[in-house]
C-alpha positions in Angstrom: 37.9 -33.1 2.2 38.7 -34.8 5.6 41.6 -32.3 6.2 39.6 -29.5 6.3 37.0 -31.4 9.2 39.8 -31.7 11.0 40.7 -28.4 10.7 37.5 -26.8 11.5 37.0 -29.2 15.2 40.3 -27.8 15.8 39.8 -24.1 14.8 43.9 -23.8 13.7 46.3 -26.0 12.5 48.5 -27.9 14.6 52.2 -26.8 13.5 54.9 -29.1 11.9 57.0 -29.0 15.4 54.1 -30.4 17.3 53.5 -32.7 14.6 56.7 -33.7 14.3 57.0 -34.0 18.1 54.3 -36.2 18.8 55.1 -38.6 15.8 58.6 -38.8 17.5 56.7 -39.3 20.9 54.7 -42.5 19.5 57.3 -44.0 17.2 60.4 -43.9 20.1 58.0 -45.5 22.5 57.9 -48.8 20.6 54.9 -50.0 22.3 50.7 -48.7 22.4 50.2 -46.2 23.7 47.1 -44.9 25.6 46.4 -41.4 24.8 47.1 -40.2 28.9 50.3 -42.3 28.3 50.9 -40.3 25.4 50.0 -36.6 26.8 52.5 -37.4 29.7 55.4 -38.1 27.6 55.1 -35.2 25.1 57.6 -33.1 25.9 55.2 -30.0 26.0 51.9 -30.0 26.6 49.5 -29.9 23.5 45.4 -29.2 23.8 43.5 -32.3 23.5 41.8 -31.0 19.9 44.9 -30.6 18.7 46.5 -34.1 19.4 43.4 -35.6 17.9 43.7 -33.7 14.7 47.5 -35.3 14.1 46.7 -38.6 15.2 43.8 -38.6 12.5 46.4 -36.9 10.0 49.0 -39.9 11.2 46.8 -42.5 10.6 45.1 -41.1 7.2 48.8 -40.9 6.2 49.4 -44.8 7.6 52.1 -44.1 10.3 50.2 -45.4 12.9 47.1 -47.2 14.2 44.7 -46.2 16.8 43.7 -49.5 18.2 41.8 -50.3 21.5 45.1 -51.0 23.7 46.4 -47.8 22.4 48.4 -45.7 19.2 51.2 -47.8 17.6 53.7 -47.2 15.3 53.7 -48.9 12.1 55.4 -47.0 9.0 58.8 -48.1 7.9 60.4 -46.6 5.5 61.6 -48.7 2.2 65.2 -50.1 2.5 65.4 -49.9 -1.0 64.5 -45.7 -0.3 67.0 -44.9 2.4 69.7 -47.6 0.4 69.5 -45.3 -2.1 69.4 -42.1 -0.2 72.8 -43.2 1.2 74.4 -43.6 -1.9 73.8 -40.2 -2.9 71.0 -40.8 -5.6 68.5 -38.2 -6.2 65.0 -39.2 -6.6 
């Protein structure tokens, strides 16, 4: 399983706040980013190993793209989704 490579180069997983900091990071900047470009606008600093790890679990999971000008942001959520969520429908 590719998770488990990824958590072996690493030696720990990465926890949901950094996660969830660095998806915030890449999607706010709404533009590639190179990964020094990325590094210096994390709020806190994160080891290189583990920054790899989530953007390989963000782009398994199709919320971004690694390309050679940089990581961009790609996932929108459905309208139909978040229409629905605002209506008060459980899914």
């Amino acid at each position: 399983m590719q998770t488990s490579v990824i958590i072996e180069k690493v030696g720990h997983s990465p926890t949901l706040n950094t996660v969830i900091m660095i998806e915030r990071t890449i999607e706010k900047a709404g533009e590639p980013l190179t990964l020094a470009e990325l590094k210096r606008k994390l709020p806190r600093k994160v080891m290189h190993s583990t920054l790899l790890a989530v953007l390989d679990y963000l782009q398994e999971s199709g919320k971004i793209i690694i390309t050679t000008k940089g990581v961009v942001w790609i996932f929108a959520p459905r309208k139909e989704i978040e229409a629905m969520k605002k209506r008060g429908i459980q899914l």
